[in-house]
SEDOKOL-766324 format. One record per residue (C-alpha): residue in three letters; x, y, z. Coordinates in steps of 0.1 Angstrom, whole numbers, plus 5000, padded with zeros to 4 digits. Each point is the difference from the previous one (the first is absolute). Example, Ala and Ser with C-alpha at 12.3 -4.5 7.8 and 13.67 -1.06 7.14 Angstrom:
! SEDOKOL-766324
ALA512349555078/SER501450344993/
***
This chain:
! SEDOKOL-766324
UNK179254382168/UNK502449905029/UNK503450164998/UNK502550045021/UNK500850255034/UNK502550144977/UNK498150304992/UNK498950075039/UNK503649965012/UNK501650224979/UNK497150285004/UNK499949965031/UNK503550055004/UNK499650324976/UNK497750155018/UNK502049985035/UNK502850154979/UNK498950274982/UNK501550144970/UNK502749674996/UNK500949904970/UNK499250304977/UNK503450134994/UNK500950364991/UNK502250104969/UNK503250045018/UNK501149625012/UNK501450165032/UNK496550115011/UNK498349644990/UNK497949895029/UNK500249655007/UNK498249744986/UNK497649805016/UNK501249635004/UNK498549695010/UNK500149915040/UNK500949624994/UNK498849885031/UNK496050144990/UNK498249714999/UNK497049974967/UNK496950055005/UNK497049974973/UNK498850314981/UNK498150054966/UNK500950254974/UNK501050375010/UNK495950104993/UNK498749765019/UNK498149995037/UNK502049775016/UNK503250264988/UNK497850295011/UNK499249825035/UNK503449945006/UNK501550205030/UNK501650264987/UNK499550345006/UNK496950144981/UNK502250304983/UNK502149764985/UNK497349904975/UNK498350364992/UNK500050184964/UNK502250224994/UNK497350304988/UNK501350164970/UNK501750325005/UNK497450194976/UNK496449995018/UNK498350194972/UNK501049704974/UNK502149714999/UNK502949984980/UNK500149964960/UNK502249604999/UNK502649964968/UNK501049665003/UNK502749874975/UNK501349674996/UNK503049904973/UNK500049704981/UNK503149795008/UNK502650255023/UNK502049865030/UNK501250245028/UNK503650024980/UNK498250174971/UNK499350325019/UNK502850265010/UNK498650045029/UNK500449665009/UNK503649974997/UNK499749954961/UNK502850144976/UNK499149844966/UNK496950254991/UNK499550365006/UNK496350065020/UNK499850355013/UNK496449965003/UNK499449745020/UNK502950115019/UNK499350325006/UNK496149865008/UNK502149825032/UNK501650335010/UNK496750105005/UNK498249745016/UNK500349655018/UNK502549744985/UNK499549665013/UNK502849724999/UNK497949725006/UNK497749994976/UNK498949664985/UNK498249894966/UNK499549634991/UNK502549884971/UNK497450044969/UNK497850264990/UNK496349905005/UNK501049805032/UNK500850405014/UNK497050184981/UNK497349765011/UNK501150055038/UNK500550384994/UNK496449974987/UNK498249835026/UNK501950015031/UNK500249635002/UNK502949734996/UNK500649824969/UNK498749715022/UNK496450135003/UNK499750184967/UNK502249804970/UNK498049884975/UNK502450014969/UNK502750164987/UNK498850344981/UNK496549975017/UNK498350205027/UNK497049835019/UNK497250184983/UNK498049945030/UNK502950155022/UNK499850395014/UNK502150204987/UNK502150315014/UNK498050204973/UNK496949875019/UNK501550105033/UNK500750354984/UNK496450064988/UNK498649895029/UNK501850305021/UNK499050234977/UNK502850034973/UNK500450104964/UNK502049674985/UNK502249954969/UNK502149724994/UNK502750054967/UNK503049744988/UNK499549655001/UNK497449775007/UNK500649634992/UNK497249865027/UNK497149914981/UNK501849754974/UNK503549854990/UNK500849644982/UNK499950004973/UNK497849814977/UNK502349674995/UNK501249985036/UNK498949705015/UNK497050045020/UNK499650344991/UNK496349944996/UNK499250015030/UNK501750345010/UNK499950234968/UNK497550315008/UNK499049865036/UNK501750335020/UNK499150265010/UNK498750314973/UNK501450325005/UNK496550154996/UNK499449825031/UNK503150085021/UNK498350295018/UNK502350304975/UNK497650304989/UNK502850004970/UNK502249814986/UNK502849984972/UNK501749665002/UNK502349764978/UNK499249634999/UNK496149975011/UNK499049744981/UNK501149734987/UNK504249934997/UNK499849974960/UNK497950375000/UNK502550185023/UNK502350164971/UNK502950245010/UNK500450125034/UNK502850254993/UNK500050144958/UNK496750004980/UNK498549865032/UNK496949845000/UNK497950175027/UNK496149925020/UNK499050335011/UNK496550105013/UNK498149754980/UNK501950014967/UNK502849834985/UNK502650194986/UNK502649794977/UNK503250124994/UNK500350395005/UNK502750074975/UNK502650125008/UNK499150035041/UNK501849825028/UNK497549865025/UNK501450115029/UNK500150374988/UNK496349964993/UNK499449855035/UNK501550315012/UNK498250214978/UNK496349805015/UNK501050035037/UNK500950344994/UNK496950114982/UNK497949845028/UNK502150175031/UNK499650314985/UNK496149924992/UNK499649875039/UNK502050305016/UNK497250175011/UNK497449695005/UNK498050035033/UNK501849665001/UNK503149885000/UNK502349794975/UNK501349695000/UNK502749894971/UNK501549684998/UNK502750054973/UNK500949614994/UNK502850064977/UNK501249754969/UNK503650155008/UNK502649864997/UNK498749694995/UNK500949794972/UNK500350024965/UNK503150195008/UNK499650264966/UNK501250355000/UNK497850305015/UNK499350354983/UNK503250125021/UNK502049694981/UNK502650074973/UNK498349744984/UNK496550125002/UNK499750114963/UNK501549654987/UNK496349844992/UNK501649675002/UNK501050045034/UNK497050025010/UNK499649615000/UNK503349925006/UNK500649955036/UNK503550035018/UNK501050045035/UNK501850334988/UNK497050195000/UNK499049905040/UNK501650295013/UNK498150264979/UNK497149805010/UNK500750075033/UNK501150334999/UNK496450084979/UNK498149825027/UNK501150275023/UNK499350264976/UNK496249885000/UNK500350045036/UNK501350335002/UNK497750124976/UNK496649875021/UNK501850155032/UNK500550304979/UNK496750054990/UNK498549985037/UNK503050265010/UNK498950244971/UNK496550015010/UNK500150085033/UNK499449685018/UNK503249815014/UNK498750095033/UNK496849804995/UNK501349754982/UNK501649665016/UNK502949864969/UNK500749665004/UNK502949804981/UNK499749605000/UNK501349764978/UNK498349634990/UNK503549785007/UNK503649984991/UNK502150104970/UNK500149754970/UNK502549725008/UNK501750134962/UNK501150335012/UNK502850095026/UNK500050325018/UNK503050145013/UNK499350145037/UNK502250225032/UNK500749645013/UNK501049804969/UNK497949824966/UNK496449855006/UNK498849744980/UNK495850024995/UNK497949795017/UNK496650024985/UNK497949695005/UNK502349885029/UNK499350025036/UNK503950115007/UNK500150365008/UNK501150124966/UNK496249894991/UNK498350135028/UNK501650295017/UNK498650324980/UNK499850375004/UNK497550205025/UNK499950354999/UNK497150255015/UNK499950364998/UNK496950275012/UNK501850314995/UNK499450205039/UNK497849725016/UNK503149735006/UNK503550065011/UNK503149874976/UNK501749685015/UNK500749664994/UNK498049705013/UNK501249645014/UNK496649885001/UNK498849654981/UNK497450104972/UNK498749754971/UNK497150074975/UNK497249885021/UNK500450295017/UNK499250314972/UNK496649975005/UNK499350045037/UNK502550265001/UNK498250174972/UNK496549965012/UNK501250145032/UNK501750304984/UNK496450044985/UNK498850045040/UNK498249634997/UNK501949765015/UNK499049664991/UNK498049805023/UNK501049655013/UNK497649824985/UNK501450064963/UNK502649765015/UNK503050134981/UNK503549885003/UNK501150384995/UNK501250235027/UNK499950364998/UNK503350165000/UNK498250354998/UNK501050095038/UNK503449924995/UNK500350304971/UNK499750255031/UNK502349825025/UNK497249765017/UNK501549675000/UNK497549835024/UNK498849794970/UNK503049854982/UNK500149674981/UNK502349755015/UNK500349724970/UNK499049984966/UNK498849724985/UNK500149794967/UNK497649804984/UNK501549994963/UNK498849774972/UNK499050194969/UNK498849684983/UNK497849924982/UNK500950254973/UNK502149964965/UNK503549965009/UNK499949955034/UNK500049655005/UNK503750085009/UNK499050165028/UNK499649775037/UNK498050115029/UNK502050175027/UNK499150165027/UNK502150205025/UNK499950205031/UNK502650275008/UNK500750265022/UNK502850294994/UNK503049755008/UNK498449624997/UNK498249834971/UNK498249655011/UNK499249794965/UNK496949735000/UNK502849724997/UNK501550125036/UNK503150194980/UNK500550355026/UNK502250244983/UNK502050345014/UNK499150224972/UNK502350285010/UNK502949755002/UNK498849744970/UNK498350244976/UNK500349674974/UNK498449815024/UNK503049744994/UNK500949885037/UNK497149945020/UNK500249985040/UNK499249665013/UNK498149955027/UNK503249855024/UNK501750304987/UNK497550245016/UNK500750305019/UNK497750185024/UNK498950224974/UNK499349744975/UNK498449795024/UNK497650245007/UNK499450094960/UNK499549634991/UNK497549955026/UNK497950314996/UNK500149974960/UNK499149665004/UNK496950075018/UNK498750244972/UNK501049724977/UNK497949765015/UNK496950195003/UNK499750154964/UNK497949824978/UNK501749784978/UNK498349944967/UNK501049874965/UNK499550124967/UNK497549914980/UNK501049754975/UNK500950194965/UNK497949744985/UNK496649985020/UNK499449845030/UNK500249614993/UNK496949955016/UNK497950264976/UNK500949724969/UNK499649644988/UNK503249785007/UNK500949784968/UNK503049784997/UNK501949914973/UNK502049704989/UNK502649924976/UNK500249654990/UNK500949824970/UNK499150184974/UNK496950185012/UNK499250275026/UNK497149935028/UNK497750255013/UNK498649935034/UNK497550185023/UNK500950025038/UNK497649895021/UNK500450345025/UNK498649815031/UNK501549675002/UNK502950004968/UNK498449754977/UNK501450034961/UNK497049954976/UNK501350014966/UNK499150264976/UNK501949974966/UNK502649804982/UNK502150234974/UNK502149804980/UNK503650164997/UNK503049804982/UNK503249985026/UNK497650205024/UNK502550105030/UNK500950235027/UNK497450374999/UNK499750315013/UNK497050235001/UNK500450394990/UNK499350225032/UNK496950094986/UNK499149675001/UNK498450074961/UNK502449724988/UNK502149715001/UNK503549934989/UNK501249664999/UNK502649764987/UNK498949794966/UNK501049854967/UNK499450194966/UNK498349644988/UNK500349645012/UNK501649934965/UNK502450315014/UNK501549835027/UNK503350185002/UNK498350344998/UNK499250135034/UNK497850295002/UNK497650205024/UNK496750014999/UNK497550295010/UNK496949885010/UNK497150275009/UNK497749965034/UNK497050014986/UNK496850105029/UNK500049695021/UNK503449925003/UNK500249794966/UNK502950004979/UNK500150134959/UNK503349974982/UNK500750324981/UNK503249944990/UNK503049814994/UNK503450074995/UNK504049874998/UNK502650045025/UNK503349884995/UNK500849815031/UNK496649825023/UNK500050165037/UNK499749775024/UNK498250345024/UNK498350324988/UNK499350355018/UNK498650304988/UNK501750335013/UNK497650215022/UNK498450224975/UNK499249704976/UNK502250164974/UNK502549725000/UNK500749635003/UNK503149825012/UNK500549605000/UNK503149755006/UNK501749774980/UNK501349735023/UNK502649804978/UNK501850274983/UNK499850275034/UNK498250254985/UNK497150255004/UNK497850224973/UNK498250304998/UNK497450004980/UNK497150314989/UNK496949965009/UNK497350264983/UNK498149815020/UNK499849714977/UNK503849864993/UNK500350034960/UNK503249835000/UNK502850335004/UNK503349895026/UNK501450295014/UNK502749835017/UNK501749685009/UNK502149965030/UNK503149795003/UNK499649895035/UNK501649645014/UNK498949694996/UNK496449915020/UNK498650314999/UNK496649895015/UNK497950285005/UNK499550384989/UNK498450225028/UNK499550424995/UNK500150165039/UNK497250185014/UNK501450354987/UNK500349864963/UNK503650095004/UNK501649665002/UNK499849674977/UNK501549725021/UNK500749674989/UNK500849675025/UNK502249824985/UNK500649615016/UNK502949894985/UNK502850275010/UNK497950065034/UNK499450364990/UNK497450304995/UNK501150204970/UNK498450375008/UNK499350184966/UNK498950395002/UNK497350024981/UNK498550334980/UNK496050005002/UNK498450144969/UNK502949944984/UNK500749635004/UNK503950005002/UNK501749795025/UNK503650045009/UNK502149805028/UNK500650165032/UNK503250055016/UNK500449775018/UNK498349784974/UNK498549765025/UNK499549855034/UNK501649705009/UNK497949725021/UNK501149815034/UNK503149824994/UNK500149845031/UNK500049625000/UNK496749965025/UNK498350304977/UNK497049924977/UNK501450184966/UNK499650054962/UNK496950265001/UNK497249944974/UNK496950205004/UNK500150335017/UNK497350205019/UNK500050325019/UNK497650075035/UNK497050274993/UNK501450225026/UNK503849935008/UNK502750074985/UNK500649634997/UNK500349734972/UNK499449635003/UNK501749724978/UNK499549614999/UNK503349875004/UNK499549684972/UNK503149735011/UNK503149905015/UNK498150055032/UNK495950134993/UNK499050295015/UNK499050335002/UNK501850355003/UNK499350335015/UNK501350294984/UNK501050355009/UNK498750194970/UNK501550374996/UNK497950164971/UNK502150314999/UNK503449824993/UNK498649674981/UNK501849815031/UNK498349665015/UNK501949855031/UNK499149665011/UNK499049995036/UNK497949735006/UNK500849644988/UNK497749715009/UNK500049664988/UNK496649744990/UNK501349684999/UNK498149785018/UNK501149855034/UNK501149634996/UNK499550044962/UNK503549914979/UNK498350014971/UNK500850314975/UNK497850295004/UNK500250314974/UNK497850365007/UNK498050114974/UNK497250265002/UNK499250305029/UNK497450235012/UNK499050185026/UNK496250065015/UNK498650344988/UNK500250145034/UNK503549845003/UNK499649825033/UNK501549694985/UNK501849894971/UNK500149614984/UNK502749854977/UNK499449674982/UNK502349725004/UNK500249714977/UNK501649635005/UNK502049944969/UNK501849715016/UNK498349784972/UNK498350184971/UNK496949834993/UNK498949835032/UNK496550035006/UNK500450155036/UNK502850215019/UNK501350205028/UNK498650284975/UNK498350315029/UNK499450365002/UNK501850205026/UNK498450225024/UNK501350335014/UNK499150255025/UNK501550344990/UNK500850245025/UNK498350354992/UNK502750225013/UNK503149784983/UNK498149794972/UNK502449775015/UNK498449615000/UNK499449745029/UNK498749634986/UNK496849885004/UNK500549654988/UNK499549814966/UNK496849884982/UNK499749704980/UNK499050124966/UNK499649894959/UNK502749824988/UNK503350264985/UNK498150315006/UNK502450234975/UNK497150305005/UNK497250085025/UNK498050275007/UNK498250205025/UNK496150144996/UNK500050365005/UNK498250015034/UNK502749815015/UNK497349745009/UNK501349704973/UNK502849864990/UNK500349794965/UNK502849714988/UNK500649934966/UNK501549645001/UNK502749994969/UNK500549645012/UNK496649875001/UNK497550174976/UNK497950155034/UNK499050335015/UNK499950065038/UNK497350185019/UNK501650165034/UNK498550225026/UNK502450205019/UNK498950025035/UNK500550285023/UNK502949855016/UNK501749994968/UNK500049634997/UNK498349814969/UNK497049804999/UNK498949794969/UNK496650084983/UNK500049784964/UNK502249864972/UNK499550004964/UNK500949814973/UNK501350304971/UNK501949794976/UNK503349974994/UNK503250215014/UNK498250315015/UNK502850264994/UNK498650335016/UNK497050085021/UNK499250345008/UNK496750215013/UNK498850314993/UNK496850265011/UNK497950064967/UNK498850334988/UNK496050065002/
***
């Protein structure tokens, strides 16, 4: 893999320079850093391991081991990692909030570094500190380790180590059983039994259901057999108690140890420790409160102490290399108080508070005390370990790691000059919030995938970044060499949560008088050949469960029933066809239904009266409202956000977005503050938003702008503050057309390269023909912003349309004149008709959907 001349630059320039940039503990005696020479022109390179790196000219010293002190045998390796602790959670570090003499007093001993990097979420970090590689050659999904991947246990072995692993494990499998797609990922990681640990004693192995307690009568996988709920034990005392056990069993093992300690500390629940006042309280137990963080905390480093105190008891703190690591930032509920003010967590964001973690390295009479300047993320644990062990990993492995072992005794000549960020922990329950970002930084300048460059030192919020007009020398210089390393990583996307599209049958279903079509999709050319008619009284607008088991749509109780809407669930039977299961009474017909993201809950409009309701869904809706919101009048649409944080209804007739903070698992909704988003105002503008989608990977909504002018909008969409801003306005009325055009329906291509919005002529209801088109878009990747394409004739008032889930076809449901259209979407974006069909009358919603095997 091609990478940048990043890497030979900066070693180069290290090498030339000695000892720079690996500060002593008095600030007076700090020797420079190295920095960039801005006028260094790139040149190509491949990863630190690789022959092109090695046949670079620079001197041949620069790249030799650093032999272990010890001849006779390497050095016994303690590696611990915390679960969840920023930098400003260590006293060390400047922190005031929690008291950690162990850790600190580890520092005083050994190497502290201050640039030390995780990525946001916890198996993004332990999946790179595992394999050496970037998230963008080793993600699979969230909670799961390759099970074909090498390990650093395998490493270990290999050089002749003893290897135990205790804490937690969460690789092998994590959704849970009703999260959508979850299928296809349950049990597919990696075993611990396979990891390449001679022992183990591990929380969370198997499946997320199975992994009990972490912390009071924990449930614990150790050595073979499961051990469920050790009354009255706290897991991280027994994980102490294992490592322990084995150091002292090892101590005099022709071969060395290796521990990797990979704490559940202080991760969440936040629930009192043995060392809480609370600790005897049973209940407490279960009742989690952010009160109890700090004596998490403060416990974590009293597991720590206590391993570091058992390899000072017995002798071996000279032979024994400590390391202290943890897997990303401080959770965003918790404030720590630090020397230079408050810091909010970060955890799962790519700011500094969620990245910037603790480093600490001590080998009691081997290295010297001091601080160190140096760039260090978690790629990098296990070629500094393996060359610790006196085996330096080849090349050809082809990690992304570099070994910081020199740098422990003063040798700077290899020192990391970026970091880099490939971070997208979907697919994975509860992380469709999530985006993909990726980043590249070096100790001042952070350079974002969208072209965003940020001085961290100065804008630790990351709330003002430096445009490129704005640039000084220095940032200049950053932008361009972070923009190389940007451009020569990989790039991939995560795999769908719910299969590849490709792996499954297409069918499409149609809602039209008072029945529901099934259709099979015709993979190669598009073609519709129908399948099943299901009669359904008042059928209307449906949604599909995420586990795409069922279907929810809008009915009648009876045809004698007129006046008593309802909603149907309708199970997909194998094959696509349709089975009504149920049917029961809502108070008010939705004119739009959504399910929330875990298929827990459904929300719908009520146009007339400007309402929206939630209703329970168990998964079949039994008939139970949990609540009914008083919105404005034309409410049109109800859409949850990708984080399941957000219901958000359009709402055409006051020209707003009412934003609603919605409780998952719960099902409450309450308004935000402000309680909506107002729409363009501006004469020119295409306004009153009706249906509302959001781009895959941007933090960016999209809304078809129904009248006054038709259009479409662009939206700024701020997940963490429930704020959309309207930056992007563009109108579809048709050149020399003075005829009135409304918007109706949206979508975007799976790979969200373009977006369409249907326009229909209402200029005279019930005319066989009309100005009536769909609306091409290109949408920029970095912005989501739109340029038009151009309009294509279409069926005649096309209220809904859908797209197949390839991205390859594109399908009309003509409200206006009983007919379906068939539309391939060409590379270029434009539309090209396939086929018509006749479907009966007023074809209200058309939507398409992979079908489980």
């Amino acid at each position: 893999m091609k990478l940048t001349a990043l890497f030979f630059f900066f070693l180069a320039t290290a090498c030339f320079t000695g000892d720079a940039g690996h500060p002593s503990l008095n600030p007076e005696d700090r020797r420079k850093e190295i920095e960039p020479d801005s006028d260094t022109k790139l040149e190509k390179y491949h990863r630190p391991g690789s022959q092109l790196f090695l046949n670079s000219k620079i001197p041949v010293d620069c790249f030799h081991a650093v032999e272990s002190p010890l001849k006779a045998k390497p050095p016994n390796i303690v590696l611990i990692m915390a679960d969840d602790l920023g930098v400003e959670g260590i006293g060390c570090y400047g922190g005031t909030s929690y008291r950690t003499p162990a850790i600190d007093r580890l520092a005083n001993q050994g190497v502290r570094f201050n640039h030390a990097y995780a990525q946001p979420l916890c198996t993004n970090t332990r999946v790179q500190l595992m394999t050496g590689l970037y998230n963008n050659r080793n993600w699979r999904y969230f909670g799961i380790l390759d099970p074909r991947a090498k390990t650093i246990g395998h490493f270990m072995q290999d050089a002749g180590y003893n290897t135990c692993i205790a804490g937690k494990w969460q690789l092998q499998s994590y959704d849970p059983p009703s999260y959508p797609g979850s299928h296809l990922r349950r049990g597919q990681g990696m075993k611990v039994t396979d990891a390449g640990f001679d022992e183990y004693s591990l929380f969370h192995s198997w499946h997320t259901e199975d992994k009990g307690s972490r912390f009071a009568d924990p449930t614990i996988y150790e050595n073979g057999k499961l051990i469920q709920e050790i009354e009255g034990k706290y897991g991280p005392d027994h994980w102490v108690e294992f490592i322990n056990d084995f150091i002292q069993r090892k101590q005099d093992n022709e071969k060395p140890f290796f521990v990797y300690y990979a704490m559940a500390l202080p991760h969440r629940p936040f629930v009192p420790t043995p060392d809480s006042t609370d600790w005897q309280n049973q209940a407490a137990h279960a009742s989690e409160d952010t009160r109890y963080f700090p004596d998490m905390v403060e416990y974590m480093d009293k597991c720590v102490g206590r391993v570091v105190k058992q390899v000072d008891d017995l002798g071996l703190a000279e032979n024994t290399l400590v390391i202290f690591y943890s897997d990303n930032g401080t959770h965003r509920r918790i404030t720590s108080q630090t020397i230079n003010g408050p810091v909010v967590g970060g955890k799962g964001r790519t700011t500094d508070a969620g990245t910037h973690v603790p480093l600490i390295v001590r080998w009691t009479g081997q290295i010297q005390p001091s601080l160190n300047n140096n760039l260090v993320d978690s790629t990098d644990f296990l070629p500094t370990c393996m060359e610790a062990a006196g085996q330096p990993v080849s090349h050809e492995a082809e990690l992304d790691g570099l070994s910081f072992y020199a740098q422990l005794f003063g040798d700077s000549s290899q020192i990391r000059p970026w970091v880099f960020c490939h971070y997208d922990p979907r697919p994975g329950w509860d992380k469709d919030q999530f985006r993909k970002i990726r980043f590249a930084r070096d100790k001042r300048h952070k350079l974002y995938g969208d072209g965003k460059l940020y001085d961290i030192p100065n804008d630790k919020l990351e709330q003002q970044p430096i445009l490129a007009r704005d640039d000084t020398e220095a940032s200049r210089s950053a932008r361009e060499l972070l923009a190389a390393v940007l451009r020569e990583m990989p790039n991939p996307d995560p795999t769908p949560r719910d299969g590849d599209p490709r792996d499954s049958e297409q069918r499409l279903y149609l809602a039209s008088g008072d029945h529901i079509s099934v259709f099979a999709v015709d993979p190669n050319n598009g073609e519709l050949s129908l399948l099943q008619k299901v009669p359904l009284d008042g059928a209307g607008p449906f949604t599909f469960a995420p586990n795409r088991k069922l279907m929810y749509a809008v009915a009648k109780i009876s045809e004698a029933e007129k006046t008593s809407p309802a909603i149907a669930t309708l199970e997909l039977e194998p094959g696509g066809n349709l089975k009504l299961v149920n049917k029961a009474k809502i108070n008010l017909r939705p004119g739009y239904l959504m399910t929330d993201n875990n298929g827990e809950f459904l929300a719908g409009n009520h146009y007339g009266p400007g309402k929206a309701s939630i209703w329970k869904i168990d998964p079949i809706y039994r008939g139970v409202t949990l609540q009914e919101l008083a919105l404005e009048k034309n409410a049109h649409s109800t859409v949850f956000s990708p984080d399941n944080h957000w219901l958000l209804v359009p709402a055409t007739g006051p020209n707003k977005v009412f934003i609603n903070q919605f409780t998952a698992q719960v099902g409450t909704v309450e308004p935000h503050d402000p309680p909506f988003a107002s729409g363009p105002t501006a004469a020119g503008d295409a306004r009153q938003p009706r249906h509302l989608i959001f781009h895959p990977n941007l933090s960016i909504a999209y809304t078809s702008n129904e009248r006054e002018q038709p259009g479409v909008g662009v939206w700024r969409w701020d997940t963490e503050k429930g704020k959309l801003e309207t930056i992007q306005n563009i109108v579809t009325q048709p050149n020399n057309f003075d005829g009135r055009i409304t918007t109706a329906d949206l979508h975007l291509t799976p790979d969200a390269r373009f977006l369409f919005v249907s326009n229909r002529d209402v200029s005279a209801h019930g005319t066989a023909t009309g100005a009536d088109s769909i609306v091409g878009f290109a949408v920029d990747p970095q912005t989501g912003e739109l340029k038009m394409l151009g309009h294509q004739a279409c069926e005649r008032i096309p209220r809904s349309f859908t797209i197949d889930k390839l991205g390859k076809f594109l399908y009309v449901a003509g409200q206006g004149d009983a007919r379906l259209g068939a539309y391939r979407i060409e590379k270029s974006g434009t539309l090209t008709k396939i086929k018509q069909y006749e479907v009966g009358q007023g074809p209200i919603w058309v939507e398409t959907l992979s079908i489980l095997d």
